[in-house]
C-alpha positions in Angstrom: 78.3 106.6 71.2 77.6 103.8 69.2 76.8 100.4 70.5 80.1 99.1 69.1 81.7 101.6 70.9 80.4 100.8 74.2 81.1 97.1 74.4 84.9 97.8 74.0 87.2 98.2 76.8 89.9 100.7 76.6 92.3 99.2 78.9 95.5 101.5 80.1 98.3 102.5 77.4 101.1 100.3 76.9 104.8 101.9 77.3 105.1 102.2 73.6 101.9 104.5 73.6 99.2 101.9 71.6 96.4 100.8 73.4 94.8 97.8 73.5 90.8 97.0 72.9 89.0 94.7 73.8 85.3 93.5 73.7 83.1 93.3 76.6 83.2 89.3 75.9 87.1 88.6 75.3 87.4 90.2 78.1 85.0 88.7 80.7 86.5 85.6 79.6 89.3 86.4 80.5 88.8 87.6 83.6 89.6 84.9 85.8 92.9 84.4 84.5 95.9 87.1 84.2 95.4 87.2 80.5 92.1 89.7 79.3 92.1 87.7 76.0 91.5 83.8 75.4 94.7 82.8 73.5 95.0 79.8 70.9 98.3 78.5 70.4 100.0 76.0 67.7 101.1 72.7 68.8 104.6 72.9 67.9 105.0 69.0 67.8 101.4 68.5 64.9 101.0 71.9 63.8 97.0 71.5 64.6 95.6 74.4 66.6 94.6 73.6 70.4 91.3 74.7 70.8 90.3 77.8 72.6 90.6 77.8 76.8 93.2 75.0 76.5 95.8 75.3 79.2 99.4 75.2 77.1 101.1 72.2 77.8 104.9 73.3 77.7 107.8 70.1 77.1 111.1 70.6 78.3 113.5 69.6 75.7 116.5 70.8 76.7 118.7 71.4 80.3 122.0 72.5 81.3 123.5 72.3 84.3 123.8 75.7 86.4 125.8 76.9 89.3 124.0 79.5 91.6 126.7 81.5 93.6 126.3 82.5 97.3 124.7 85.7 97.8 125.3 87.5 101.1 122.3 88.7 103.2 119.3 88.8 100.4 116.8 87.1 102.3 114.7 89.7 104.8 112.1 88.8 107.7 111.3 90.5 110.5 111.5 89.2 114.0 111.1 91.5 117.1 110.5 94.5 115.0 114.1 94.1 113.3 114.7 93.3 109.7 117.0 90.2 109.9 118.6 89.3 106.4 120.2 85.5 106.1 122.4 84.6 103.4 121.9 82.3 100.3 124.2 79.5 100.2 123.6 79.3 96.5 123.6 76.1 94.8 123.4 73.6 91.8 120.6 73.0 89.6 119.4 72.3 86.2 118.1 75.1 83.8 115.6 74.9 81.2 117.1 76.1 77.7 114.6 75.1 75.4 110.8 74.5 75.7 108.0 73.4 73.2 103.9 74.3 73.5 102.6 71.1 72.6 98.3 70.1 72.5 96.9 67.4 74.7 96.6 64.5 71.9 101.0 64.9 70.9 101.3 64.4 75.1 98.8 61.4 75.5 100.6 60.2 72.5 103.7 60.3 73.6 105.7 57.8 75.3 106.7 58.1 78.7 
């Protein structure tokens, strides 16, 4: 084996049968985090690039109004060995439709 062979990381196929590789450094960095690879987005407000390990800032832009039905026994605990299921009484609440990735300067800039 090479040495460039040995610092990737062959990580477990994906459903479509590709894998994915990553180097021993993308993927330490990662490591703390769900992702395995340090991602860079595009502010969507600027256009600029947010600079690598930046948390994405997401701004709701858009709502709706929703209507959650009541769903009958869906809740499960156990209490005195028994598996006791309790009913959602549903609800009203707002969904979000649309969201934006925006960098830190757009949201200090921003009025609030």
């Amino acid at each position: 084996m090479t040495s460039s062979q040995k610092s990737q990381i062959n990580l477990k196929p994906k459903k479509d049968g590709t894998q994915t590789n990553l180097t021993r450094n993308s993927a330490t960095l990662g490591a703390d985090h769900h992702h395995a690879v340090t991602r860079v987005y595009k502010c969507q407000i600027c256009g600029k690039s947010a600079p690598p390990r930046t948390p994405i800032l997401r701004l709701v832009t858009l709502t709706r109004p929703r209507e959650y039905p009541p769903r009958p026994k869906v809740n499960a605990y156990v209490k005195d060995k028994r598996v006791i299921r309790t009913n959602d009484p549903g609800g009203v609440g707002t969904e979000i439709v649309r969201e934006i990735a925006i960098c830190p300067e757009c949201l200090r800039a921003r009025p609030t």
